[in-house]
N, C-alpha and C positions, 0 to 999 in steps of 0.2 A: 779755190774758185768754185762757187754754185754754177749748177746750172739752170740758164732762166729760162728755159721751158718748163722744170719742172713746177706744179704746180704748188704754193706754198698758201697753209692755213695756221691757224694762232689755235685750233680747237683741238685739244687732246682727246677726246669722246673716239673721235677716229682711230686714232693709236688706240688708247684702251680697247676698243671693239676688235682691231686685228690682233691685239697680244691676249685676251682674257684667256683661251684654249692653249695656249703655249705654255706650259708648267715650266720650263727651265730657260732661264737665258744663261748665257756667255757672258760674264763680270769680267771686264779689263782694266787692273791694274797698273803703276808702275811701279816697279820692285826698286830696292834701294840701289840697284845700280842705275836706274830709270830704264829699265828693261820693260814690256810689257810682259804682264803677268794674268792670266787666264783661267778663271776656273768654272764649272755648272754653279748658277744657284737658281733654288726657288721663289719663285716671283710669290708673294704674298696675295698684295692687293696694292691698286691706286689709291691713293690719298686723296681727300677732296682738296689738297692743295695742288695736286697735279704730279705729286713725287710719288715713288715706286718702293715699295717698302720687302726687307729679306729680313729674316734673322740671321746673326751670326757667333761663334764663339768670339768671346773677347779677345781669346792668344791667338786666333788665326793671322794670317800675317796679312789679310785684306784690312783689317780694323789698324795695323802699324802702318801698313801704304798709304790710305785715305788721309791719314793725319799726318803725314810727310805729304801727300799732295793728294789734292782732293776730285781731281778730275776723272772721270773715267765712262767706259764704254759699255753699255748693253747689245747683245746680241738674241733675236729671236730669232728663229726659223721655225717651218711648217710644213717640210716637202710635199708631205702627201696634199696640201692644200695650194699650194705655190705659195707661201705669204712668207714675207722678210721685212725683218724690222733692225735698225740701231739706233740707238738710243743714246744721245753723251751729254752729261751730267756734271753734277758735284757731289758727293759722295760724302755722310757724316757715318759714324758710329754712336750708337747713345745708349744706354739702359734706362725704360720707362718702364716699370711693373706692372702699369696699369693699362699701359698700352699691348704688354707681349701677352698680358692676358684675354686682354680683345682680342688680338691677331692669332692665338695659338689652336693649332688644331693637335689631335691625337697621333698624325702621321709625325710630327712635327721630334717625336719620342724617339724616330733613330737615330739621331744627332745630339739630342738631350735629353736621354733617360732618365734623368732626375724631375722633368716636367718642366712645369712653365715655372716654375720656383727655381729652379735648376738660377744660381750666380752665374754662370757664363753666358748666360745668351744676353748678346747685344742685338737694336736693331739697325742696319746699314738704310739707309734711307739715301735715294736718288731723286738729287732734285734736278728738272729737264732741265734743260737751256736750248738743244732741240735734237730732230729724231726726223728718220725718215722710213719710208715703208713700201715695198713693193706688193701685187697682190695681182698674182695674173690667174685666169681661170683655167682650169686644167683639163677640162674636159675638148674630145676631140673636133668638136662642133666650134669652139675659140679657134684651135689651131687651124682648123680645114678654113674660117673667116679669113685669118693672116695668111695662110698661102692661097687662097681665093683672090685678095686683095694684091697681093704681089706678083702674081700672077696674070691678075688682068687692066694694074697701072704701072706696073716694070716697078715699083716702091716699094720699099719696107715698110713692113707695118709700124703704125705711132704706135706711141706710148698708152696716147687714149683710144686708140683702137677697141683693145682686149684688156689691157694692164691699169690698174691704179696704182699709181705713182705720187707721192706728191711728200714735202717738205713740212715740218710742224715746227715754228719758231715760235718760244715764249718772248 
């Protein structure tokens, strides 16, 4: 069940603006017992098709999950910034040469020392279906607003108070 306060937009620009600073999400899996399965990966870059691009090795066992079922979960977080994001998808694995060599940077070498020649790197590519995002300001002049505010109409504060909040449906 959504819920219909939350504010809901079709435009990814948002999402990509709150996720570009976050180097790592939380890939969820499901493992072959349909277990969820969890690990860090590095977010590359958006695709101008609106999908979210990783490299991976070929024998990891995210590249056997996705092709036994292809749905899966992103997670970002930002403590220090308050910003949160999940993201859930369809999830391929491929090998493009021409693409890992667009995408590849030098950091990219503790995982595949062999370079971007290196045969095992696949890329996982997430494509949205949708995502949502929290983004509250952290500084003490937001909270001193919300308890100011609750303080002097007996309320909680909203969502749109202080917080951006809102739904991203493709």
């Amino acid at each position: 069940m959504s819920d219909s306060k939350t504010p809901v937009t079709h435009d990814l620009s948002k999402l990509f603006e709150k996720i570009k600073d976050v180097r790592i999400a939380m890939l969820t899996t499901f493992d072959e017992g349909q277990a969820l399965h969890s690990r860090p990966m590095a977010t590359i870059k958006p695709e101008a098709d609106g999908s979210l691009l990783f490299f991976t090795d070929k024998e990891s066992a995210k590249v056997y999950e996705v092709k036994k079922d292809s749905q899966v979960n992103l997670s970002y977080a930002n403590p220090s910034n308050n910003v949160y994001v999940s993201v859930s998808g369809h999830a391929s694995a491929y090998r493009d040469e021409a693409k890992i060599a667009e995408l590849w940077s030098e950091d990219m070498r503790a995982w595949f020392p062999k370079g971007k020649e290196d045969p095992s790197i696949m890329i996982l590519k997430i494509a949205i279906d949708k995502a949502e995002y929290w983004d509250s300001p952290s500084g003490v002049l937001s909270r001193a607003y919300g308890y100011a505010r609750a303080v002097i109409t007996g309320e909680a504060s909203k969502d749109d108070d202080v917080n951006e909040h809102a739904q991203v449906k493709l």
